[in-house]
VEXDREN-2710 file (C-alpha; in Angstrom, 1 decimal):
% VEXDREN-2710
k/r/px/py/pz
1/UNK/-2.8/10.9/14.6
2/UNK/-5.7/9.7/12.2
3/UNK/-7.1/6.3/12.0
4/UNK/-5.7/5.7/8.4
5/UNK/-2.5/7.2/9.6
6/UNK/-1.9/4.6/12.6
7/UNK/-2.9/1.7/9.7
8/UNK/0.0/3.3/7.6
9/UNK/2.3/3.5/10.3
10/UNK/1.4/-0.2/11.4
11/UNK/2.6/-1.2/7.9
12/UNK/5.7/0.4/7.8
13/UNK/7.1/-1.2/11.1
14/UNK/5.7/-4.5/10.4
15/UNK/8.7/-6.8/9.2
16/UNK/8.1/-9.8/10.5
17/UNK/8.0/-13.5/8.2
18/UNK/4.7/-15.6/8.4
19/UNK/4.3/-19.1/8.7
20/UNK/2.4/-21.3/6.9
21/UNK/-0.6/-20.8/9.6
22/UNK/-0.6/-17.2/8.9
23/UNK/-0.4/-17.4/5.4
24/UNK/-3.4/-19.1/5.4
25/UNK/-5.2/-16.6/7.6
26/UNK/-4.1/-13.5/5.2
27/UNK/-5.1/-15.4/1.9
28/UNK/-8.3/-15.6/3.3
29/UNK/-8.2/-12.1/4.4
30/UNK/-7.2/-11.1/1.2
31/UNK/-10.4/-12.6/-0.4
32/UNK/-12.3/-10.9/1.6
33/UNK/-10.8/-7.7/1.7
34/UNK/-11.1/-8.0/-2.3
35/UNK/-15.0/-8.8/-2.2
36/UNK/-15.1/-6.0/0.0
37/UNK/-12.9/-3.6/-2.1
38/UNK/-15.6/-4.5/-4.8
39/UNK/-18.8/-3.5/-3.2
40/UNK/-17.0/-0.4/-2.4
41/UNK/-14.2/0.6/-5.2
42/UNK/-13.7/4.0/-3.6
43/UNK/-13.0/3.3/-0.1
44/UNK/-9.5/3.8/0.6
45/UNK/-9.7/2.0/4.4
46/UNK/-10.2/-1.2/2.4
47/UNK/-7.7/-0.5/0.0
48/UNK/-5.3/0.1/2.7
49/UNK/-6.1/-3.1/4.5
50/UNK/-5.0/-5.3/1.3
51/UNK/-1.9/-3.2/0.9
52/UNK/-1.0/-4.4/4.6
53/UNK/-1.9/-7.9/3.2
54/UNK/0.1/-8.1/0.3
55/UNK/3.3/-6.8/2.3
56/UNK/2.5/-9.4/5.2
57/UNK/3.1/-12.3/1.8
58/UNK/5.6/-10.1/-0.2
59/UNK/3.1/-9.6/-3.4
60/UNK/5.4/-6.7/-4.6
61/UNK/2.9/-6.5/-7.7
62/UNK/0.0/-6.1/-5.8
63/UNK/1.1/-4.3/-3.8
64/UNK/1.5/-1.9/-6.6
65/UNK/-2.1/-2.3/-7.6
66/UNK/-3.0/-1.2/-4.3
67/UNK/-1.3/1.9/-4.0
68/UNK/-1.7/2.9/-7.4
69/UNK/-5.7/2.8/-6.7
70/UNK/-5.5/4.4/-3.4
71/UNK/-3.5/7.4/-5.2
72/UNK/-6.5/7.7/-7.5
73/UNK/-8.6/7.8/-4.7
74/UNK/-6.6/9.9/-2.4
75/UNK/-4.0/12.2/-5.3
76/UNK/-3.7/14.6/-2.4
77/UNK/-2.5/12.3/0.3
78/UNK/1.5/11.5/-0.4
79/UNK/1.6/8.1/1.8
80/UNK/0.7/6.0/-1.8
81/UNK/2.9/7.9/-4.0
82/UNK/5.6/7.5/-1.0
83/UNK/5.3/3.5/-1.1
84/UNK/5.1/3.1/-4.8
85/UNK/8.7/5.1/-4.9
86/UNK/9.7/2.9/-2.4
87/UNK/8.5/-0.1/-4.2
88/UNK/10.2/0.8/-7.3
89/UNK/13.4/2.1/-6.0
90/UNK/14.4/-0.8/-3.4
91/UNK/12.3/-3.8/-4.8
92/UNK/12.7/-4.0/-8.8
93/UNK/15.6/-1.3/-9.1
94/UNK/13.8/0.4/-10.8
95/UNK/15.3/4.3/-10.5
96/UNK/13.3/6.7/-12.7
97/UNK/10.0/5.5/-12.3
98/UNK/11.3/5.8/-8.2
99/UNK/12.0/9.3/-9.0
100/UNK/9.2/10.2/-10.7
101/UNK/6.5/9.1/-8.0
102/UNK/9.3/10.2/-5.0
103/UNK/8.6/13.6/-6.5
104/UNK/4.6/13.1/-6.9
105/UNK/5.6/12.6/-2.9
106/UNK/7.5/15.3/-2.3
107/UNK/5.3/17.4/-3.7
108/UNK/2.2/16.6/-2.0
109/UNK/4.3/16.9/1.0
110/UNK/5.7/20.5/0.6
111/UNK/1.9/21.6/0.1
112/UNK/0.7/20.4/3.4
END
């Protein structure tokens, strides 16, 4: 298993609710990460990083930004298009645009 693929995985189980203490610590983590992410625009690992920040505070709109920049970066890799499906289908309801990057997914996923 890959480095970036342990950081997804790490994401996906991570469920837990923060306190005020640890909101603190990922809003500054999240300024940083964003300094970061503009120094280096294309680097996905950074990118990643404040994905895993925005779910730890529940930014579902963020979040979105995130992915949506890491699918730019990475079209080939189906772990954004994934998220962003699962974003739209079980946070805003939303079902077509769901579909529509579920398949972008699916895709990517029958290719490998």
């Amino acid at each position: 298993m890959g480095f970036l693929d342990k950081i997804k995985k790490s994401i996906e189980l991570k469920q837990n609710i923060p306190d005020d203490k640890s909101i603190k610590k990922i809003e500054k983590k999240i300024i940083e990460l964003k300094k970061q992410s503009e120094l280096k625009p294309t680097n996905s690992k950074i990118l990643i990083e404040l994905y895993t920040c925005y779910v730890e505070v529940s930014d579902t709109e963020k979040k979105i930004d995130c992915l949506k920049k890491i699918s730019q970066i990475s079209p080939n890799d189906f772990y954004s298009f994934q998220q962003l499906a699962d974003i739209y289908l079980n946070e805003l309801g939303d079902d077509k645009q769901a579909h529509i990057y579920q398949n972008q997914a699916n895709k990517l996923k029958n290719n490998f």
